[in-house]
N, C-alpha and C positions, 0 to 999 in steps of 0.2 A: 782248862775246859770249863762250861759253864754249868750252873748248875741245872737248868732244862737238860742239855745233854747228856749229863749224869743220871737226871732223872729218865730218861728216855732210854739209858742202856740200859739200867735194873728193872725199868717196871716192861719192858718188854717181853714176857715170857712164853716161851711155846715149848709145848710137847714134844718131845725129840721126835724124829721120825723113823721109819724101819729103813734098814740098812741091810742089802743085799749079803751084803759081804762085811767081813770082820775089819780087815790092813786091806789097805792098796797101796803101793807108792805110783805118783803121779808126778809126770815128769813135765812143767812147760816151756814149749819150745818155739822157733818164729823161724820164719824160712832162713834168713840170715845166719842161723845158727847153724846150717847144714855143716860148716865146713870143720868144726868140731864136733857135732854128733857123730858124724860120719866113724871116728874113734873112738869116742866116748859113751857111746847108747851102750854098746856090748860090756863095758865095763860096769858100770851102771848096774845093766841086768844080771850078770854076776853076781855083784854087790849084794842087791836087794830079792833077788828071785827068792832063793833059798826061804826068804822072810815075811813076805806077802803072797796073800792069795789070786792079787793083778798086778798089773803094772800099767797102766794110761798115760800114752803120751797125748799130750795134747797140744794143737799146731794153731796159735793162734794166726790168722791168715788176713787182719782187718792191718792197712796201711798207714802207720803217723804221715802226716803232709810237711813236716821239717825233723830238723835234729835230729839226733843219734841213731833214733828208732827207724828211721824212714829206707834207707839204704839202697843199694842198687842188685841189677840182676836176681831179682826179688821172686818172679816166677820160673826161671830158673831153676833156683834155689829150692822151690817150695816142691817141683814136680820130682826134684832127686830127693827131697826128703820123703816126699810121699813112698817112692820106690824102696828106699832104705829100710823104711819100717814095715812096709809090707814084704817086704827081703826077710827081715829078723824077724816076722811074725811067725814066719814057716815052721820056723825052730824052736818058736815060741810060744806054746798056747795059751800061755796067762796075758798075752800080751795085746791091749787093741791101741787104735789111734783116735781120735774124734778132732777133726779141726773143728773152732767155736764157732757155733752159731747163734748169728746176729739176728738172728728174726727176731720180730715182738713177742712173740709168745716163749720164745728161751730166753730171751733177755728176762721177762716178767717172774719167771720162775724162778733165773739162779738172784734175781733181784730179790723177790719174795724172801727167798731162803736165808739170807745172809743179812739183809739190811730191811728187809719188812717194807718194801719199796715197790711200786710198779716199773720203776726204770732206773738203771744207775750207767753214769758216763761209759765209752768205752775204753778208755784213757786215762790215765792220770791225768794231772796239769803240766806236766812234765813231757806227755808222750809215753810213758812206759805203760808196761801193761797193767790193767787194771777188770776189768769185767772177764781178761781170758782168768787171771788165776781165778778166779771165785768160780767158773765156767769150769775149768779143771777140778776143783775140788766137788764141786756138785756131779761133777760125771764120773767123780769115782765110787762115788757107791757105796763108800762104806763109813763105820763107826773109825775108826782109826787114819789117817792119811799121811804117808809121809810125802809131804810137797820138797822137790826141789828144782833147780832150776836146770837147765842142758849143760849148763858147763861145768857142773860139781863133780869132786873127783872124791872118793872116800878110799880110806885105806884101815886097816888094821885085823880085818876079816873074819870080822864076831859073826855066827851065825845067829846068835840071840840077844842082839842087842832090842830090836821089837819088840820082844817080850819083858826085855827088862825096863824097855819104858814104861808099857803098857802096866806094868809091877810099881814100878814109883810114880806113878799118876793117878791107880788104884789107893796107893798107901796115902797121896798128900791130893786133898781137891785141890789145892790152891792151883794147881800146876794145870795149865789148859795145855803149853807145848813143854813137849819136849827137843831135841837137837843131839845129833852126836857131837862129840869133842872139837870147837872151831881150833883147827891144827895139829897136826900130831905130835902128840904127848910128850913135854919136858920132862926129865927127873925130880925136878922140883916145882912143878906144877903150875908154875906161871902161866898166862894166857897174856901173850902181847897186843898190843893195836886196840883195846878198849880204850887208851886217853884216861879220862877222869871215871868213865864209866866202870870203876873195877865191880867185878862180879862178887856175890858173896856168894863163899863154898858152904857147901851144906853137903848133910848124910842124910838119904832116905832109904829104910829097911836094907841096912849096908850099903848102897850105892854112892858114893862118892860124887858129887857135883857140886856145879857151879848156877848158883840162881838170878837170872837176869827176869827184866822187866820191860823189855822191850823185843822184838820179831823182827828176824831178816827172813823176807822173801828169797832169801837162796837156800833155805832148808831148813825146815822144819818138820815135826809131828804133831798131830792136832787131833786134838776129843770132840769129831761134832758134838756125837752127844751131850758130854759137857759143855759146851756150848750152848746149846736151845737150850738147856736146864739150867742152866746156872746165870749164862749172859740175855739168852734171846734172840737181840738181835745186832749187829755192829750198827756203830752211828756214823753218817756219811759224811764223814769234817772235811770242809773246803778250806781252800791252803786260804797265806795269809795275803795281803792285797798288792804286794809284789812278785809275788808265783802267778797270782790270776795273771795281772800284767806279762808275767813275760809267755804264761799260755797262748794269751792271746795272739801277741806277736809268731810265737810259735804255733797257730792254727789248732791249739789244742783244746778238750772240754777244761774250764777253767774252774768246774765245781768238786772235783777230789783230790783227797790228798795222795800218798802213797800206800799200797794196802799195808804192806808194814806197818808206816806210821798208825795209819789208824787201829788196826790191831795191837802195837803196843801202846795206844791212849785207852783201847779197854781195857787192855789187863791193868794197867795204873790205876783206872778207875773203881776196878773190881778187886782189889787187891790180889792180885794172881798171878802169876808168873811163870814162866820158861825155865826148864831145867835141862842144861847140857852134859851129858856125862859122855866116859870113856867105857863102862861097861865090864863084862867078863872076858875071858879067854883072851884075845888081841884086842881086844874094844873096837870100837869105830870112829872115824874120826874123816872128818870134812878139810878138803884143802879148793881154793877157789882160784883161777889165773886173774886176774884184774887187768890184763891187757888182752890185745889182738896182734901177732905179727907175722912174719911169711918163719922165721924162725920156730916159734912156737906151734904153727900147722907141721912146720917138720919134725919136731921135737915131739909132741903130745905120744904118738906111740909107744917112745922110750922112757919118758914122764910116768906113763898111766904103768908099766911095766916099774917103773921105780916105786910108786904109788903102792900099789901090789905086793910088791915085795919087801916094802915098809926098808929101802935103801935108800934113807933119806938124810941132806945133810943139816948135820947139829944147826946152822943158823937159821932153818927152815922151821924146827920146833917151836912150839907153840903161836904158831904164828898163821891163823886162817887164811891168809893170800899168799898163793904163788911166790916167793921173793927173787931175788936175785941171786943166792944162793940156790937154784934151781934152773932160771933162765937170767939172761940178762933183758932186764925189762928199761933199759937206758934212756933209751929212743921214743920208749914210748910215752914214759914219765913227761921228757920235755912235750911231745907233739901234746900234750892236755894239759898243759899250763893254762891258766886261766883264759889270758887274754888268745889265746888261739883258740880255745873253744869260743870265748864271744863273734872272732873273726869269724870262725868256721858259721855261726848261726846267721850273722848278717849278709854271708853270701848267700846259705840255702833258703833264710826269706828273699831276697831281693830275686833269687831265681825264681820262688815261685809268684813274684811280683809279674816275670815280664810276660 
């Protein structure tokens, strides 16, 4: 990163703002996703009710023009998920929806908030979402947020795991997120699927984790407040000049990166970091599916029910994705082999060619 952008994250500074509310967890979701919300919101709620003062789902509802993100039966999709959450709201009063909105005057503000900007893409360069999470976390309202995405499944049924982030993020500034436990918990405490990235464990005020330095969009806890005080503002890094390229190709804005990405290029910069624990009583702990199949819409019931009941097989431990010791994901490994995702792209350009 250069040094202007370095200079540009620190010397940004603004006064935290007031904060309606203490926790929220906020959930984003895209009509596409109905067909595992439909089992997974109530779990979810479950999950985190007990722990936050809201819960916002939020429905980004703006269309990618190719790849992954674009999909079909879209309004459909979007008018059952409407019904769905306004179903589960009845029963739920901490609970609202907000689809994003795209006007100039909401784009200008969740821009303002996060990036010190009058306008930022709504897209990655990829197609995935980018202006709804930030859109999400400004609509929650609060000093605290746990962001995660619609497909996350948690298991180990800590009631106070919240609070004990909220306890080791008091005790350590450095720490902007927190996360619960990516997999549930080995005897010997291993964390598989980081590659070279292994985590470094640390103790804070008793709490046992692991300290990363870098952000997955599939779930986090985040200190606005720390945040404006400490950072300011994020800095809007555009990918490198074969992403813009294949943006393009793919109809997408070709000037951001991932918010991930660029959120773990702050905390790098700021020396800060992310701390994942398992917590008191059961702890909590994060499991993700990494595919889609008509198996899996069948299975999830029995899944979220094993989840739950932390009746989980030994090779599934410590392991953040779904495995195969869960579902057989066979089929779907080969269908996203590389060169079928390139094929798959050069039909959905050439279709929106003709």
């Amino acid at each position: 990163m250069s040094e202007a952008v370095l200079a540009a994250i620190r010397n940004a500074r603004n006064g935290p703002p007031k904060y309606p509310h203490r926790v929220a967890a906020q959930i984003s979701m895209y009509p596409m996703d109905f067909r595992h919300v439909e089992h997974l919101l109530a779990h979810q709620i479950r999950v985190w009710g007990p722990m936050v003062d809201r819960i916002v789902v939020t429905v980004d509802t703006h269309r990618s023009k190719a790849g992954r993100y674009r999909g079909t039966h879209f309004d459909d999709y979007l008018n059952r998920l409407r019904e769905l959450v306004a179903d589960i709201a009845t029963h739920c009063p901490t609970l609202d929806m907000h689809e994003v909105d795209y006007s100039n005057k909401a784009r200008r503000e969740v821009a303002q908030a996060f990036f010190g900007e009058d306008d930022i893409p709504v897209k990655a360069w990829d197609g995935g979402p980018f202006y709804a999470y930030f859109y999400g976390m400004y609509h929650a309202r609060s000093r605290y947020i746990v962001h995660f995405d619609s497909d996350m499944l948690f298991g180990g049924g800590s009631t106070r795991w919240v609070e004990e982030a909220i306890g080791v993020m008091d005790a350590d500034p450095s720490l902007l997120f927190t996360s619960p436990l990516p997999g549930p918990p080995r005897a010997d405490g291993v964390l598989l699927g980081h590659g070279s990235d292994v985590p470094k464990q640390v103790e804070i005020e008793g709490v046992h984790g692991y300290r990363f330095r870098h952000v997955s969009t599939r779930i986090f806890m985040f200190d606005m407040q720390r945040m404006h005080e400490s950072i300011g503002h994020l800095p809007l890094l555009a990918p490198a000049l074969p992403s813009r390229m294949k943006a393009v190709l793919l109809g997408n804005p070709p000037r951001a990166r991932e918010a991930e990405v660029i959120m773990g290029e702050t905390l790098q910069a700021n020396g800060m970091s992310r701390l994942d624990f398992l917590g008191s009583e059961g702890g909590l702990w994060s499991l993700h599916p990494p595919y889609r199949n008509a198996a899996f819409y069948e299975q999830l019931p029995s899944l979220i029910d094993s989840v739950e009941r932390g009746q989980i097989p030994d090779a599934q431990r410590g392991d953040y994705d779904m495995n195969d010791s869960m579902i057989d994901w066979s089929a779907q490994r080969a269908a996203n082999r590389r060169h079928h995702r390139y094929l798959r792209l050069l039909r959905d350009r050439l279709g929106l060619a003709r």
